[in-house]
TORNU-352072 format. One record per atom (N, C-alpha, C): x, y, z; atom name. Coordinates in pm, 1 decimal, m for minus. Last residue first. Layout:
// residues N
R, u, v, w, at
R, X, Y, Z, CA;
...
***
This chain:
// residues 55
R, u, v, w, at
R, 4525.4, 19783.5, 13397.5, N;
R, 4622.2, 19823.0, 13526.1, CA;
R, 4701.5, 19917.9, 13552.0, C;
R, 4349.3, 19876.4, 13211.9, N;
R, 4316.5, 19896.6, 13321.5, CA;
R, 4385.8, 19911.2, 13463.9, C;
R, 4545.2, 19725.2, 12995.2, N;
R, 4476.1, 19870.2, 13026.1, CA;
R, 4428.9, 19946.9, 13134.2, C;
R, 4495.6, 19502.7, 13068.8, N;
R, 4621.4, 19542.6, 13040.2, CA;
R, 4583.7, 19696.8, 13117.8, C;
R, 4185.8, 19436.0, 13119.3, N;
R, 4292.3, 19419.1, 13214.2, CA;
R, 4387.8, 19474.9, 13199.1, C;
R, 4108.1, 19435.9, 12864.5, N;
R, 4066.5, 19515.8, 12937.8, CA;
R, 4177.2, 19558.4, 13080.8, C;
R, 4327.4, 19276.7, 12675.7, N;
R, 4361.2, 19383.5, 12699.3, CA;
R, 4237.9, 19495.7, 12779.4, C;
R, 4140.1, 19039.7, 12814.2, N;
R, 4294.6, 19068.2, 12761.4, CA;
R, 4338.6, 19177.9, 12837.0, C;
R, 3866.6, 19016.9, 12732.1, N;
R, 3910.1, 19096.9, 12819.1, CA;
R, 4035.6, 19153.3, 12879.2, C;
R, 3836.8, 18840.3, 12527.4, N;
R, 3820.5, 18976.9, 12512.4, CA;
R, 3891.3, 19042.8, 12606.7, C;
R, 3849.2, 18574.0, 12714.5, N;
R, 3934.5, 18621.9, 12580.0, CA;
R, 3953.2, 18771.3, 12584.8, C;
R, 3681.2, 18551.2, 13043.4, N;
R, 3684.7, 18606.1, 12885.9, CA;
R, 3755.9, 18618.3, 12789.4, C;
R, 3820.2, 18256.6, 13204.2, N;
R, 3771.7, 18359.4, 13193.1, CA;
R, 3776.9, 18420.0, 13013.9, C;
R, 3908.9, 17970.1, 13194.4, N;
R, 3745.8, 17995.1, 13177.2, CA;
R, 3716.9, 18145.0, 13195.6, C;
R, 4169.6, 17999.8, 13425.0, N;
R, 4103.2, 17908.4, 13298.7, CA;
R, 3938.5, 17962.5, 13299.9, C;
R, 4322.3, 18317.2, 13403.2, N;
R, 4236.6, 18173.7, 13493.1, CA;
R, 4160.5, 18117.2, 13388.0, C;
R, 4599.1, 18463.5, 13336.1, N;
R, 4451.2, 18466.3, 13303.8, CA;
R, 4386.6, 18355.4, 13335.6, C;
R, 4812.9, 18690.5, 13452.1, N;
R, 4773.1, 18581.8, 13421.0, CA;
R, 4572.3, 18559.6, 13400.9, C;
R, 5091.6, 18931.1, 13433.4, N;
R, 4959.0, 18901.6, 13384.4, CA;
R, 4919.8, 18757.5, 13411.6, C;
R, 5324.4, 19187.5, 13574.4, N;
R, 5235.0, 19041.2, 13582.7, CA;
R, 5127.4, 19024.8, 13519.2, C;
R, 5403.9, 19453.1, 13460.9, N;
R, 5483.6, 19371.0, 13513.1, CA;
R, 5441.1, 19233.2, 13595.2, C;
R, 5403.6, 19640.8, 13235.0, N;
R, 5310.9, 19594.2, 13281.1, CA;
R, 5409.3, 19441.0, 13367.8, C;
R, 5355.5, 20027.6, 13301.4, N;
R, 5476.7, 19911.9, 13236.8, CA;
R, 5416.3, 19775.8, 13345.8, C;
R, 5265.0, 20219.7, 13401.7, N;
R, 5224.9, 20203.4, 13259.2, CA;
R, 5336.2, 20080.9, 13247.8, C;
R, 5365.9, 20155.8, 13706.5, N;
R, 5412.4, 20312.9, 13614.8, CA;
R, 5383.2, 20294.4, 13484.5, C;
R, 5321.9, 19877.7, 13673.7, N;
R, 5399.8, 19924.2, 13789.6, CA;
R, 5474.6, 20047.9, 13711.3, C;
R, 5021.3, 19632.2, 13697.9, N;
R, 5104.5, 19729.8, 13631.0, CA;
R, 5196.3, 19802.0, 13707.0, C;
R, 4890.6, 19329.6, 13626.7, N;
R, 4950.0, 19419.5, 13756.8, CA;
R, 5058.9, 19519.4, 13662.2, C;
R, 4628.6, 19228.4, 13543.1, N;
R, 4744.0, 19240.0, 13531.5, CA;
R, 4777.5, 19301.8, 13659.8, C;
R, 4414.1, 18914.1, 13504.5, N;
R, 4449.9, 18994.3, 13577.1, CA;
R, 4572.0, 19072.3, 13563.7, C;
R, 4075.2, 18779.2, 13393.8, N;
R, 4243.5, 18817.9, 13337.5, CA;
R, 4270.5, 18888.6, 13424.2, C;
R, 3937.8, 18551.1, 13571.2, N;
R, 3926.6, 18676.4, 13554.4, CA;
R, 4076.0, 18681.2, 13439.2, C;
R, 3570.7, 18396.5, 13698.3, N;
R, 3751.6, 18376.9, 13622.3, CA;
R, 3804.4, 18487.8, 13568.2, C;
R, 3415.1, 18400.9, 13974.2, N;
R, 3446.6, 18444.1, 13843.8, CA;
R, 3580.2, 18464.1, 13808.0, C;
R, 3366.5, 18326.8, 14274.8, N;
R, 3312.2, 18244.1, 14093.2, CA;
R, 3310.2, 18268.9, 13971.0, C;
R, 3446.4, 18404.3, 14451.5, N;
R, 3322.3, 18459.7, 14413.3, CA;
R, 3272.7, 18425.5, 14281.2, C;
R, 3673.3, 18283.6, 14514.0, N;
R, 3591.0, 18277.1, 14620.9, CA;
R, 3503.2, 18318.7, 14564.9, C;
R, 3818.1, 18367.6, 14276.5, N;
R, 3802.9, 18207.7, 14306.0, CA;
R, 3674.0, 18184.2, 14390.1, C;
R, 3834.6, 18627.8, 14300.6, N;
R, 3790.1, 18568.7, 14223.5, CA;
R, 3750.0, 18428.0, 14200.1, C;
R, 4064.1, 18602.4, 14512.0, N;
R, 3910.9, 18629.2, 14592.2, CA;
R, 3813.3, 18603.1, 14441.3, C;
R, 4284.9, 18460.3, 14407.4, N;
R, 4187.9, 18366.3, 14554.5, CA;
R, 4086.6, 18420.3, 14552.5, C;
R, 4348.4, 18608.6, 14223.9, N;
R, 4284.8, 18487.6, 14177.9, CA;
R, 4222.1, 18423.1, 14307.3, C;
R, 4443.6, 18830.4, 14417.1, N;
R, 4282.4, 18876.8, 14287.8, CA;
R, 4268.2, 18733.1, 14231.6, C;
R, 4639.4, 18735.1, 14498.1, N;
R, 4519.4, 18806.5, 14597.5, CA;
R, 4380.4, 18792.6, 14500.8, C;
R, 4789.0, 18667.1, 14247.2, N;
R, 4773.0, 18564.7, 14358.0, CA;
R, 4649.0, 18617.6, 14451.0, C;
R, 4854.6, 18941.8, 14194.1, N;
R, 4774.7, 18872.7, 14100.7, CA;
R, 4747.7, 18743.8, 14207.2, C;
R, 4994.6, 19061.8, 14430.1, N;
R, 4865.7, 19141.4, 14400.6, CA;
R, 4778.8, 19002.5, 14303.8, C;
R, 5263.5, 18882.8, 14399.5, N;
R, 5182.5, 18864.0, 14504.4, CA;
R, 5028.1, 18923.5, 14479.1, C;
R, 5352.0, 18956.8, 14100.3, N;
R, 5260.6, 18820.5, 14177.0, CA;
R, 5216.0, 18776.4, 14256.9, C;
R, 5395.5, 19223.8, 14193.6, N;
R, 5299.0, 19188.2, 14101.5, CA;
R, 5218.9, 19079.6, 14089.5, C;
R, 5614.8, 19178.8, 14366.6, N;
R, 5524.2, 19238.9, 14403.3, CA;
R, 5368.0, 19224.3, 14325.9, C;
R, 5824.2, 19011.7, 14214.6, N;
R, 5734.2, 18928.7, 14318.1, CA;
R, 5615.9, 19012.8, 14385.1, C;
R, 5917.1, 19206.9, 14026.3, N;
R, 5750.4, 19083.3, 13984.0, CA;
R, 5715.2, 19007.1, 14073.9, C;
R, 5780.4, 19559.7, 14136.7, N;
R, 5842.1, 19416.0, 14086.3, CA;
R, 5812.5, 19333.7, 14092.5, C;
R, 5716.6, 19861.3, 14046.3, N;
R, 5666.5, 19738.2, 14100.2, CA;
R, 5758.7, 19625.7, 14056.2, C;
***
């Protein structure tokens, strides 16, 4: 994955998170190697590395 690919996926997941009122951490991973993260104001701390992980 590359990082305009990554920032396009994270850009998708902050509009529809936007649209449904919840602030999110978001990564984008590309083969265990993590190649976008951002985190919207007012979402969880904790959830960091849920996101890492998850991508």
């Amino acid at each position: 994955m590359t990082l305009a690919e990554g920032q396009s996926l994270i850009a998708a997941a902050i509009r529809k998170a936007s649209e449904i009122g919840r602030p999110r951490n978001i990564a984008a991973d590309g083969g265990s190697h993590l190649a976008a993260f951002s985190r919207m104001d007012g979402a969880w701390l904790g959830s960091i590395n849920i996101a890492i992980n998850e991508a």
